[in-house]
Structure formats: structure tokens, C-alpha cells
C-alpha positions as a printed NumPy array, in Angstrom:
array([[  0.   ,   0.   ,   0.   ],
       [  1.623,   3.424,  -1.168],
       [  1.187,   6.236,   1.55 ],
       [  2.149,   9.861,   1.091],
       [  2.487,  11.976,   4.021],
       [  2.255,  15.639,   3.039],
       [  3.382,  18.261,   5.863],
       [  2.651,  22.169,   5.407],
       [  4.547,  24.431,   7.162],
       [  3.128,  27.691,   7.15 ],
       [  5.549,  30.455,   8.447],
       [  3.118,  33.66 ,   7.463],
       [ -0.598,  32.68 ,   6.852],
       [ -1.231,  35.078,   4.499],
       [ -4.439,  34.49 ,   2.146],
       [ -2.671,  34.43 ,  -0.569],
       [ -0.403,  31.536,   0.594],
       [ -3.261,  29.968,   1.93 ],
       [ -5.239,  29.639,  -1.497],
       [ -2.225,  28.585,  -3.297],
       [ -1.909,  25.293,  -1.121],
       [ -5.375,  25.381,  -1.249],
       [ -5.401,  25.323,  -5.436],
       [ -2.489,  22.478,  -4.88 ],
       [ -4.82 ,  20.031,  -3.238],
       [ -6.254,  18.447,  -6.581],
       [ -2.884,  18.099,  -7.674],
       [ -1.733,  16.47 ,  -4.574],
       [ -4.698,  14.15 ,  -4.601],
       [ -3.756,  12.796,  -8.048],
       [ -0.739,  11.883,  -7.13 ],
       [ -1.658,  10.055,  -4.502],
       [ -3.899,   7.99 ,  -6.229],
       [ -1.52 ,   7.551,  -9.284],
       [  0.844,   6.415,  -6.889],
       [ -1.377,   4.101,  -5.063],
       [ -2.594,   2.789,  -8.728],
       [  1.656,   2.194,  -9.524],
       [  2.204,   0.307,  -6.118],
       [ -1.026,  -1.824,  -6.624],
       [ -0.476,  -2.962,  -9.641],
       [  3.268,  -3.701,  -8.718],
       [  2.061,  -5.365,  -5.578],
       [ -0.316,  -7.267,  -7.625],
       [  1.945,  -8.092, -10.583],
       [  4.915,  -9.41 ,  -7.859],
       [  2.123, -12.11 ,  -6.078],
       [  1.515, -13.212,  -9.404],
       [  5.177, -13.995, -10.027],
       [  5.018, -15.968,  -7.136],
       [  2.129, -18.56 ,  -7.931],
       [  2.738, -21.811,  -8.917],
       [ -0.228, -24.718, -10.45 ],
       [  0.707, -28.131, -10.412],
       [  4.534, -26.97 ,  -9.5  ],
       [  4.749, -24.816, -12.515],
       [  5.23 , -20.791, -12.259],
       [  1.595, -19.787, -12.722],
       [  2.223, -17.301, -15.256],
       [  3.288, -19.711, -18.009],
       [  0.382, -22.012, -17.819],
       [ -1.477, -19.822, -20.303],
       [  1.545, -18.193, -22.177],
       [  3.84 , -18.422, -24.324],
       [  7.964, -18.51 , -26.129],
       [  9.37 , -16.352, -28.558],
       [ 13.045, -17.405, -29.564],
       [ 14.947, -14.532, -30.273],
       [ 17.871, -14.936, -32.515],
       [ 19.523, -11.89 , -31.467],
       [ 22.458, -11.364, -33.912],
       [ 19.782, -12.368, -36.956],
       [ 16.794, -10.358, -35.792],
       [ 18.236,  -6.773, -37.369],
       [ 20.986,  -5.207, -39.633],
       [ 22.304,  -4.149, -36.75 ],
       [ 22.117,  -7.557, -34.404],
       [ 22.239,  -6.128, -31.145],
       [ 19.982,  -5.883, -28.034],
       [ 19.068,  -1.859, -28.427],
       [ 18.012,  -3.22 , -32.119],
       [ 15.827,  -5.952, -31.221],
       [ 14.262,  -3.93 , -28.49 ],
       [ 11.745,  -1.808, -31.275],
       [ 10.114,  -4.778, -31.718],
       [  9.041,  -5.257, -28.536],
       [  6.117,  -3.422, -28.777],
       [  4.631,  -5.175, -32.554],
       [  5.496,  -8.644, -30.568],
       [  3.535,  -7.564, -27.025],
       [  0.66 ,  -6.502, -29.994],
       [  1.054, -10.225, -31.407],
       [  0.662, -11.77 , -27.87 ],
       [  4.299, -13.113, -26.566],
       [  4.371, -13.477, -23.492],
       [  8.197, -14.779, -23.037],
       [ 11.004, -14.322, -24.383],
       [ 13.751, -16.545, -24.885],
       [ 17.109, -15.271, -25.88 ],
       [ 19.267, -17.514, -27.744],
       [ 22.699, -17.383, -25.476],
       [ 24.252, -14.136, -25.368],
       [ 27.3  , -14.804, -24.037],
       [ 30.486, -14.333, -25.733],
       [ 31.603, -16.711, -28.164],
       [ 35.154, -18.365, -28.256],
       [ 37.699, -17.651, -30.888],
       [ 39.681, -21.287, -31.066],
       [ 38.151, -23.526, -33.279],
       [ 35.457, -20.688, -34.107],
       [ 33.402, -22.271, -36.99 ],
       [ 32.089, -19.758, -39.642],
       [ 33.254, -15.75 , -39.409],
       [ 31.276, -15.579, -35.919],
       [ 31.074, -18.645, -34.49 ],
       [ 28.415, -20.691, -32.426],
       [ 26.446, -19.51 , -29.627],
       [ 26.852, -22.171, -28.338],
       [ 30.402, -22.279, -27.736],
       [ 30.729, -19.905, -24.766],
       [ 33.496, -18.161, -23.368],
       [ 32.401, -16.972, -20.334],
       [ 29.07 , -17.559, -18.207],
       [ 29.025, -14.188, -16.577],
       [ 29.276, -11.375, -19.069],
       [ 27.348, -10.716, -22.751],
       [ 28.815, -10.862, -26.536],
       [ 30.144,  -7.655, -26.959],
       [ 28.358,  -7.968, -30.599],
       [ 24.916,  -7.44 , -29.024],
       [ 26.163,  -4.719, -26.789],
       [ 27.073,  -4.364, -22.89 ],
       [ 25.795,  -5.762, -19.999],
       [ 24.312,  -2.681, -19.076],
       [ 22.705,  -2.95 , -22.427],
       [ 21.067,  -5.953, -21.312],
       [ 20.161,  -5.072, -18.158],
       [ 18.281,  -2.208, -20.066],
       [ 16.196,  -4.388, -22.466],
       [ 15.154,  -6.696, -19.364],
       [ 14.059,  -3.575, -17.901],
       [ 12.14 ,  -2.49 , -21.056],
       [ 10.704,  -6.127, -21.42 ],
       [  9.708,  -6.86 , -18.059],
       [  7.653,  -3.027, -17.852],
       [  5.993,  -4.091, -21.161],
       [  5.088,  -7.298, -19.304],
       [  7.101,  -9.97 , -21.071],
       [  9.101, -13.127, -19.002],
       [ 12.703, -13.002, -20.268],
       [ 14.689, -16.425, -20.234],
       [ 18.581, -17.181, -21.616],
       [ 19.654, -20.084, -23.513],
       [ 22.123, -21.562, -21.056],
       [ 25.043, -23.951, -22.188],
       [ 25.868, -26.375, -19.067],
       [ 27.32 , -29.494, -21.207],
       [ 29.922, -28.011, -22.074],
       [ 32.184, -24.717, -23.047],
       [ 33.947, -23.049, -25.911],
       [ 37.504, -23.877, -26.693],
       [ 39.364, -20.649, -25.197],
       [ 37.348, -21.   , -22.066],
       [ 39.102, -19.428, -19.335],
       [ 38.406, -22.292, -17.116],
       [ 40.694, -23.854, -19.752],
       [ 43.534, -22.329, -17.965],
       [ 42.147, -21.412, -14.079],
       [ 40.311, -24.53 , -13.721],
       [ 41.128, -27.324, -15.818],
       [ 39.523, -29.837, -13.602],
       [ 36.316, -29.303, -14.281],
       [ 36.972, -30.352, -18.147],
       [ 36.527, -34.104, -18.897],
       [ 40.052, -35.337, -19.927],
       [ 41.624, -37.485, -22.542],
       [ 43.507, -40.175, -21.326],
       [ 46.288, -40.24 , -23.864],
       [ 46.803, -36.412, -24.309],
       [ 45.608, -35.181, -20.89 ],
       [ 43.625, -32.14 , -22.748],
       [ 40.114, -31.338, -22.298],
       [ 37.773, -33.492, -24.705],
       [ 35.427, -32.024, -27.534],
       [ 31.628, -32.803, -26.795],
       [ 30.031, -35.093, -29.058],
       [ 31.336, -33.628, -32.269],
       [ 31.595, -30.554, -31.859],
       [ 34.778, -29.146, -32.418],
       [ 34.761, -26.006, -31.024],
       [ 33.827, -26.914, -27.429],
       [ 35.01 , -28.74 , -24.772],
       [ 33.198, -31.252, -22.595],
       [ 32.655, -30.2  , -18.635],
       [ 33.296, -32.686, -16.033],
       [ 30.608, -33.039, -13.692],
       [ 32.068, -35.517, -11.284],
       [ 33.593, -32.373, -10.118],
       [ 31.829, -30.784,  -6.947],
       [ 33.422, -27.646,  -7.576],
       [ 32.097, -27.308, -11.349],
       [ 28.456, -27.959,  -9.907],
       [ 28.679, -24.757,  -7.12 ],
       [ 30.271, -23.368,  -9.577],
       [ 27.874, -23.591, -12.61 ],
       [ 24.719, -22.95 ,  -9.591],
       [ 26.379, -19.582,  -8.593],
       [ 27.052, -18.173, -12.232],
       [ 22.861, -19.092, -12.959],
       [ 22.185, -17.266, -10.055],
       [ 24.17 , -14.215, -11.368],
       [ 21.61 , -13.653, -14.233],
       [ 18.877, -14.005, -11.588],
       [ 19.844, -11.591,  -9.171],
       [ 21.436,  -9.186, -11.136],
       [ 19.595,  -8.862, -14.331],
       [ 16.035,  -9.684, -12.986],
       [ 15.613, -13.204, -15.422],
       [ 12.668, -15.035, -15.422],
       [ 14.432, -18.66 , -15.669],
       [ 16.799, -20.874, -18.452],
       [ 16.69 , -22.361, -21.669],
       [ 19.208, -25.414, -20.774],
       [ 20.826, -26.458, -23.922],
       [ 21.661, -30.571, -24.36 ],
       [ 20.238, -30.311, -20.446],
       [ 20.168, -34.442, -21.586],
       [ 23.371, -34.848, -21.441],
       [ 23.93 , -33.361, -18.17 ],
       [ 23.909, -36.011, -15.233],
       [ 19.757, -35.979, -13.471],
       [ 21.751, -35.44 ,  -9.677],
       [ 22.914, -31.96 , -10.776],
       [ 19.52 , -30.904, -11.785],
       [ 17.648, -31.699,  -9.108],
       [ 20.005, -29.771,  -6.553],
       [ 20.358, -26.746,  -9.085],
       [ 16.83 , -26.092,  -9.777],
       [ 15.712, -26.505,  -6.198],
       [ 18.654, -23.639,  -5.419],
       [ 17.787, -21.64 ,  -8.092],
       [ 14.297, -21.65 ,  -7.13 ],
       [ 15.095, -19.98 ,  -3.757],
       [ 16.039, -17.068,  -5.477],
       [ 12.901, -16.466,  -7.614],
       [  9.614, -18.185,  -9.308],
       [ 11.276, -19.531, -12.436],
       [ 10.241, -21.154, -15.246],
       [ 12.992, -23.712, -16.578],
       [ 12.526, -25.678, -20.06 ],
       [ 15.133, -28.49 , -20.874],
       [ 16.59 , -29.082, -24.471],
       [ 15.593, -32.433, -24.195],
       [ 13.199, -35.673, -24.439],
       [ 13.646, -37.318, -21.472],
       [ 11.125, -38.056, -19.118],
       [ 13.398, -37.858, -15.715],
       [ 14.428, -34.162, -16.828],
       [ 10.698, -33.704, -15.987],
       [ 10.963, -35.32 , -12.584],
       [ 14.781, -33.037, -12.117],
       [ 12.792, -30.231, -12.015],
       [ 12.339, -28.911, -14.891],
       [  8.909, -27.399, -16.246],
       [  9.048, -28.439, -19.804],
       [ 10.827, -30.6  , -21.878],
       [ 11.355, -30.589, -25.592],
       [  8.277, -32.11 , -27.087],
       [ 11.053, -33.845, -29.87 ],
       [  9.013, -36.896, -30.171],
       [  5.554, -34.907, -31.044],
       [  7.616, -32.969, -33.957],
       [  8.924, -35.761, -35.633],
       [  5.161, -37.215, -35.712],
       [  3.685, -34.251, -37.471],
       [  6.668, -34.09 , -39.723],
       [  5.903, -37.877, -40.948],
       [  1.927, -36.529, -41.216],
       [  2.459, -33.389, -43.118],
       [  4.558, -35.602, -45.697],
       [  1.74 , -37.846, -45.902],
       [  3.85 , -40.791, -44.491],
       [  1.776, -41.397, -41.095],
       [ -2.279, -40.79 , -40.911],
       [ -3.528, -38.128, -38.252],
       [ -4.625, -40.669, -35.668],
       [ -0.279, -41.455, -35.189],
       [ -0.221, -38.266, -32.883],
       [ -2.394, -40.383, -30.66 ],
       [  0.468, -42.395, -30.005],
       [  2.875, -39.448, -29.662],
       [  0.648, -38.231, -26.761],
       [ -0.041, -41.471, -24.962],
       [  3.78 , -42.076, -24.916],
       [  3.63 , -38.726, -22.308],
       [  1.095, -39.708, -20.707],
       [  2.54 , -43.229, -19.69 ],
       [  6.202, -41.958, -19.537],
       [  6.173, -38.401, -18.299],
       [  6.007, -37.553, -14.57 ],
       [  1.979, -36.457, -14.077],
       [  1.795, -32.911, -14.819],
       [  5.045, -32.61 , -17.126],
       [  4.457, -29.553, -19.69 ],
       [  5.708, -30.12 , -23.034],
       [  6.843, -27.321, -25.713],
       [  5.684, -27.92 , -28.781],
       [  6.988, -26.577, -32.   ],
       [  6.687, -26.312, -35.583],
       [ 10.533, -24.565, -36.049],
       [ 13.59 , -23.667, -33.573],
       [ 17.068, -22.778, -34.45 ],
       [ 18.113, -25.952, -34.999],
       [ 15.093, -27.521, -37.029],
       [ 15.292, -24.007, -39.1  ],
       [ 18.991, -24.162, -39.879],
       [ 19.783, -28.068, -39.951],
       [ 16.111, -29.558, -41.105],
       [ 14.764, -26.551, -43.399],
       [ 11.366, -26.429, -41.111],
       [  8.594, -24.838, -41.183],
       [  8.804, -23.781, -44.701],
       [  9.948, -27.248, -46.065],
       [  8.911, -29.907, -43.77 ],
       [  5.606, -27.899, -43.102],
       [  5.435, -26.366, -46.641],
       [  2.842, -23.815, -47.939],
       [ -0.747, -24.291, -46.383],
       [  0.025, -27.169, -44.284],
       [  1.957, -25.323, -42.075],
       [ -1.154, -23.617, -40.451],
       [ -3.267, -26.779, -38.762],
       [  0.199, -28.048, -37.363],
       [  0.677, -24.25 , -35.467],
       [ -2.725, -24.749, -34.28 ],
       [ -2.284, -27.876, -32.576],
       [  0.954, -26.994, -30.817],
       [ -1.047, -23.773, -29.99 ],
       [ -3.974, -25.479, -28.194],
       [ -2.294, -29.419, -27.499],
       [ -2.545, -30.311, -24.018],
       [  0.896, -30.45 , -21.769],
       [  1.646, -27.661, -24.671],
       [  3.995, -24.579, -24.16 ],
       [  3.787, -23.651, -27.592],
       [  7.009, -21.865, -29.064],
       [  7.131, -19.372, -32.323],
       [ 10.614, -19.204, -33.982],
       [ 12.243, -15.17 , -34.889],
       [ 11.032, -14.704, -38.398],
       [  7.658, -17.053, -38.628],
       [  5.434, -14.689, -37.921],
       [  6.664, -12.889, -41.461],
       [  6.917, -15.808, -42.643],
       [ 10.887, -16.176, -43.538],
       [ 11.082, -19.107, -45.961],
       [ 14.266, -20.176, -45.94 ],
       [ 17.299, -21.733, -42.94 ],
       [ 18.814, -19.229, -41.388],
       [ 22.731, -19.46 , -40.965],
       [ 24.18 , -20.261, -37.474],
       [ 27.765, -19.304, -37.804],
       [ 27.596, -16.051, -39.948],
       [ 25.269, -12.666, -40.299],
       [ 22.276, -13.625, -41.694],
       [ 19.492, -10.876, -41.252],
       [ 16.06 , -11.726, -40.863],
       [ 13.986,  -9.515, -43.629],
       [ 10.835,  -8.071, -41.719],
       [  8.075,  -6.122, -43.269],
       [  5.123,  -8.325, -44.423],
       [  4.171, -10.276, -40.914],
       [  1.842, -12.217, -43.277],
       [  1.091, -15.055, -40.132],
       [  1.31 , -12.526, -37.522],
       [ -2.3  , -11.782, -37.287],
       [ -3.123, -15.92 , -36.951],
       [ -0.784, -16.343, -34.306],
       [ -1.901, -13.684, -32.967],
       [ -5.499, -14.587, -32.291],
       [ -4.612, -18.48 , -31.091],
       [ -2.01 , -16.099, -28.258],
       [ -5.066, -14.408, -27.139],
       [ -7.636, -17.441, -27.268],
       [ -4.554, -19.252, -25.41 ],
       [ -4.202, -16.245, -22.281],
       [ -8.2  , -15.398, -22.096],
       [ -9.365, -18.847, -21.771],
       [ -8.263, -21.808, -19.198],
       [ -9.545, -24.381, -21.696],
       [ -6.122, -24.028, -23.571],
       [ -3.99 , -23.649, -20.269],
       [ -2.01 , -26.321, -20.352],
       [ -2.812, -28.282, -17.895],
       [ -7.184, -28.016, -19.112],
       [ -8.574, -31.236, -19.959],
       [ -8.104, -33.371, -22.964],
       [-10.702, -35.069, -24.819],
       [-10.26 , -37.007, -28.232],
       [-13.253, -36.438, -30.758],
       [-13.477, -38.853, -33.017],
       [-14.571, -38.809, -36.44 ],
       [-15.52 , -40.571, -39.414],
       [-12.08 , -39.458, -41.222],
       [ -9.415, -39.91 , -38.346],
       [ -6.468, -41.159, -40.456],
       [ -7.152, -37.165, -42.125],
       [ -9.056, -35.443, -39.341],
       [ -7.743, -34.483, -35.687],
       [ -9.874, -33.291, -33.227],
       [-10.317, -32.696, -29.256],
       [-12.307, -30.477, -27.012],
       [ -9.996, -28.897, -24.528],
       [-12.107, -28.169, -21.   ],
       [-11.308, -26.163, -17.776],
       [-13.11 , -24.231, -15.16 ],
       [-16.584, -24.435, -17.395],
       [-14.677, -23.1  , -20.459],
       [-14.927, -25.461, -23.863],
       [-12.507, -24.732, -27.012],
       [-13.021, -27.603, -29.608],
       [-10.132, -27.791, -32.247],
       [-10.578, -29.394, -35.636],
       [ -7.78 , -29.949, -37.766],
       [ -7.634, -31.492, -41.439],
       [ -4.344, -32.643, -41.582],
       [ -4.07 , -34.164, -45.064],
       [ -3.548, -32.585, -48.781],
       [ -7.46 , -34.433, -49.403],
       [-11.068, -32.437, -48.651],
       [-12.775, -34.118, -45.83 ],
       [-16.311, -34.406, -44.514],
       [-16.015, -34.988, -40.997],
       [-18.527, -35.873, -38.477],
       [-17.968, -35.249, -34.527],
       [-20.528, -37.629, -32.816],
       [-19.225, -37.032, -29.203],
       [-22.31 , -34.99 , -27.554],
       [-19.725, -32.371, -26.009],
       [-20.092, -30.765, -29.866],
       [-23.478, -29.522, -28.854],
       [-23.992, -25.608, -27.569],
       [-23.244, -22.548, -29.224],
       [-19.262, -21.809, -29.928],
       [-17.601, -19.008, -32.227],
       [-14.966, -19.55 , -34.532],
       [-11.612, -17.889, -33.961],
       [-10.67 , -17.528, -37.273],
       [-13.684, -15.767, -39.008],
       [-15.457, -14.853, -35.638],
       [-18.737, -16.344, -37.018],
       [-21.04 , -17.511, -34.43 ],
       [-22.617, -21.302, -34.699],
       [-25.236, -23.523, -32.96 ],
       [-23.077, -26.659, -33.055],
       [-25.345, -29.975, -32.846],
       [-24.456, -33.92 , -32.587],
       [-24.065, -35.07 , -35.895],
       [-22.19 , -31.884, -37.226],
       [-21.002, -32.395, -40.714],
       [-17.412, -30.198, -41.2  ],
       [-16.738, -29.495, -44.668],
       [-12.592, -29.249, -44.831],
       [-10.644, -27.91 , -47.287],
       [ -6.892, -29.292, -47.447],
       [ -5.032, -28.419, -44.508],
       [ -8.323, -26.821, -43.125],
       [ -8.172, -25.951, -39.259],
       [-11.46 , -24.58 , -37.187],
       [-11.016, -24.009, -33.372],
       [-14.304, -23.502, -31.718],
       [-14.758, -20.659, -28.227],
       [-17.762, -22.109, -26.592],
       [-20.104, -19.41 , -25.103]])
């Protein structure tokens, strides 16, 4: 609660004195209230950070990633850049933000002219491409005021080659036995593996997370190959990490026990790969059944998913959306990872235009803006998403069958007397569908063309190719 104390001191009481502070009083009043307003809503906004459903920071339930590919996003690459979009992407409906890593990038065995992210140099200070850390620490600031989460992609596996833990610390580097030097990971060349049997590398790696937390306000981590890291160091980081602030954590990864480690989401890998197969027309629309149930028997109760139809990776390495979703097919597959249950649906930097092509990882590579052609339908399945707990992600499931399942996917999502039914034709072939599950019947308006429907048992859907419908019951 905001309180202003206001003393006078009135050393001649003249009348003219006395009717100015007298003329001040409206003034004085409205700042009071403004003020009041400002610490309310603060008050109110910092609760909300501290929420949680089913173990999960409340705020994401109903939101929302962006991946930001910082040193693609403008001409210019930098954080001061990116930040004029904020404002067309708050319009669109992100809700977070997730910042491919922005630390610096090692110079030995640097592939490309700039290198990968994702061989860092040092955990504790930004890549002097995108600007300073008090550059940063100024687009948080902008972000978090214009009500966006903000999360980093963090790199725990392993580091980049001129590491200065290299030199200071080279114990906490897995070792070859014949040369005694710090091992590659997997095969990447550029970075060397981190040894986790060391104690010291775990308080270690804990206190640098908690840097970004305390001092630059984040809302939680992106944990790249968090698969390969061992389960025992999860557990105890999260849980410390989570003293410090609500956070929401999401695990590059398919792996049910990163679930149970702590984390909030996992990579929803195994759902991708299923609508790939479908949108080539190798697997029938009834295979994401199978997809889901494996979560459902595998996944620690309450595990969130985020679901995709592009990322860095997929974009540069795998040419998705625009080739493994091509053309008009794309759309029903962003639907369902819009409104799938578990789902934390993601959008990928440059699909909202869209931008048809990879994007390169080790080079400049500017994103062209200027059409946002998709950005009005992702827009509308954001808002359906954050105004209605039938498409939080932990609402209710329920498969609707049709006549034309190996074509036609559809489910009613349920929560708190809210209904959103979702029907997806996820084939090149026109399909009549029929829904005879009686939770069809009531009156529901389409998202899409905001026409208004008496929807009966029985209801015939007429579907183009590719066709999508998603139903707000009223």
C-alpha cells in the first residue's frame, strides 16, 4: 500500500499563501492515487510472479515462447536493435522471451566468421556484438515493464575452446587419457566437454545461474543438451535456483526424468517428428495419438511439453517450417501446438513474417521483416490461449473422433466451465467430418472468421486441405 504523508509548514498565513496550497490540493490528490494505482499494480503483478499450479510458475500455464535470434533479428544484431520490436510482438501476444545465449563466443576452433552460440566463453558477461551488460540489463528492464518473461539459452554441457576455465580450472573439463587435454563434446569441435564428477564445477555452474537471476532480474533458463547433463545436478540446481525467484525452466531435451529433475518443460522432440511424418503424408492423423499417450505413460503427471513447428536448430539443420511444413500445411500443425494439451507452444524469430528459408548459425544472416503475413493468426490463437483456461495447459483433454481420423484431428480442450473444440484437417485431401461425441453440442464461435454457430451432434465439417477450425464455446 503506497502512503504519502504531506506536511505544510506555514511560516506567514497570508491568504494568498493559503489559497495557493489550497489550489495544490487536486494536484496532490492525483498523485496520490496515481501512486497508489503504480504500487497496486506492482504489488499485484509481484504475487503473481510468485504462484505456482501443479509446481509450474503460474504465469506460463497460459503463455507463451518467442526465440529470439539476437544477432539475426536486425541489420544491426544487437539488443538496443531488437528492443523496437518489442512493442509489434507484445501486440502479437508473446508473453516470453527466450534469448538464444548471449554470451560471448570463443575464438579457437570458431566455426564460420562468428562462431556458435553455443560455444561460450564466459558464463558471466554478454557478446560484446549485441552490446554491454548494461545494455542488457536495459532491455530486461524495457521487457519486463511491457510485461514480457525473459529467459537465456544456457550452455551447461559443455564450453567453448578458449574458455578461461581452460587455464584457471582445468579440472572441471573431462580429460583425454592419452593427451591429458580437455575433450570435444560429441562432435563438436569447437567446445570442450565439462566434467561433472567435479563438486566444484556444480557450485560453480549454480552460482554463475544465479548471477543472471539476481542481477539482471531473469525469469528462468533455456538449458541447452540439459540431456546430457547427469539428473543429480539438476535436481540440486533447480531446487537452489528456485530460492532465489519463481522460475520457469525448459530443458533441451526428451527425457522423461528431466521432468521429474525439475524442470517445467521438456522438448516435445518426439511430437515434432510425428507431425513431420503426417504433413509428408507418411503417417495418418490418428499417429499423434500415439505421440501423446507415450507422455502420458512416460512423463512424470503434470510434465508440460513445448511444442513446436521450427527452432534454431530444425530451421537451420532440417529446413522447417517452410519445407517440412510447406505452404498451407503449415497452419493446422501451429494450431495444434497452440492449443495441445501439456503444450507450451514456441514461435521461432522470423515465422510470424513468414521467412522461408534456414537461417545461418555461424555467420550474419538478417532476418527480412516487413510483411508479418502469419502474424495476425498467431496472434489470435495467443489471445484465445491467455483469455481462456480451456487451452492452459494443464485443461482437460478429450479425443473427438470422427468418421475421417487417419485425415481429421480433433479434441475439445475443457477447464473451469470453459470449452474450445479444435478441428484440424491434416491431409492434402477435402474431408467431410462428423464429430458424434455430444460435447459438440452448444453454441461456440470460430476464432478464425469470428462467425457464431449452434453446433449440434451429428455436425457435418466441410474441410478444405489443410483446413483448421477451433471452436470458443459461449
Amino acid at each position: 500500500m503506497f502512503v504519502l504523508h504531506i506536511r505544510v509548514v506555514v511560516l506567514h498565513p497570508k491568504p494568498i499563501v493559503m489559497r495557493s496550497i489550497k489550489n495544490l490540493l487536486p494536484f496532490l490528490v492525483f498523485v496520490i492515487l496515481i501512486n497508489s494505482c503504480k504500487s497496486s499494480k506492482s504489488s499485484e503483478t509481484a504475487v503473481q510472479d510468485t504462484l505456482k499450479i501443479d509446481g509450474h510458475p503460474a504465469w506460463i500455464m497460459q503463455g507463451n515462447i518467442y526465440e529470439v535470434n539476437v544477432r539475426q533479428y536486425t541489420v544491426e544484431g544487437t539488443f538496443a536493435a531488437f528492443a523496437k520490436h518489442l512493442d509489434r510482438l507484445k501486440d502479437m501476444g508473446v508473453q516470453t522471451l527466450w534469448f538464444m545465449p548471449i554470451n560471448p563466443i570463443s575464438k579457437v576452433d570458431r566455426k564460420g566468421s562468428l562462431g556458435s552460440y553455443y560455444a561460450v566463453s564466459s558464463y558471466t558477461a554478454v557478446n560484446p556484438e549485441f552490446g554491454t551488460m548494461d545494455d542488457w540489463k536495459a532491455l530486461v528492464k524495457q521487457a519486463h515493464e511491457k510485461g514480457f518473461k525473459v529467459i537465456i539459452d544456457w550452455v551447461p554441457n559443455h564450453t567453448g575452446a578458449d574458455h578461461y576455465w581452460l587455464e584457471k580450472h582445468p579440472a572441471f573439463y573431462v580429460t583425454d587419457s592419452v593427451t591429458g587435454k580437455a575433450k570435444m563434446a560429441a562432435d563438436w569441435a569447437d567446445t570442450r566437454k565439462l566434467n561433472y564428477a567435479n563438486p566444484e564445477l556444480r557450485d560453480t555452474m549454480i552460482a554463475q545461474l544465479k548471477f543472471w537471476i539476481t542481477e539482471t532480474g531473469l525469469d528462468g533458463f533455456r538449458c541447452d543438451v540439459a540431456s546430457d547433463v547427469p539428473d543429480d545436478f539438476w535436481t540440486r540446481c533447480i531446487a537452489e535456483l528456485r530460492k532465489e525467484k519463481n522460475i520457469f525452466m525448459l530443458a533441451e531435451g526428451d527425457k522423461p526424468s528431466l521432468n521429474a529433475d525439475g524442470f517445467d518443460a521438456t522438448y516435445g522432440w518426439n511430437e515434432f517428428a510425428t507431425l513431420k511424418r503426417i504433413a509428408k503424408g507418411r503417417r495418418t492423423a490418428s499417429a499423434f495419438d500415439t505421440s501423446m499417450k507415450r507422455t502420458d505413460s512416460t512423463f512424470p503427471k503434470n510434465s508440460l511439453r513445448m511444442m513446436f513447428t521450427s527452432n534454431h536448430d530444425e530451421n537451420t539443420w532440417n529446413k522447417a517450417d517452410y519445407e517440412t511444413m510447406p505452404g498451407e500445411s503449415h497452419a493446422p500443425f501451429a494450431v495444434l501446438t497452440q492449443t495441445m494439451k501439456y503444450s507450451v507452444p514456441l514461435i521461432y524469430s522470423g515465422q510470424e513474417e513468414p521467412f522461408l528459408r534456414a537461417i545461418k548459425f555461424f555467420d550474419k544472416d538478417t532476418i527480412t521483416f516487413g510483411k508479418y503475413a502469419r502474424a495476425d493468426f498467431y496472434k489470435k490463437l495467443l489471445a484465445l490461449r491467455k483469455s481462456n483456461a480451456a487451452l492452459a495447459s494443464n485443461a482437460d483433454f478429450v479425443r473427438a473422433n470422427t468418421n475421417a481420423d487417419d485425415k481429421v484431428y480433433a479434441y475439445f480442450r475443457k477447464m473451469n466451465g470453459k470449452k474450445v473444440l479444435v478441428v484440424l484437417n491434416l491431409s492434402a485431401t477435402a474431408v467431410k467430418a462428423k464429430i458424434d461425441n455430444p460435447e459438440i453440442t452448444g453454441n461456440a464461435t470460430e476464432l478464425f472468421t469470428n462467425a457464431s454457430e449452434d453446433l449440434k451432434l451429428g455436425k457435418e465439417f466441410d474441410l478444405k486441405p489443410w483446413a483448421y477450425l477451433v471452436y470458443d464455446y459461449k
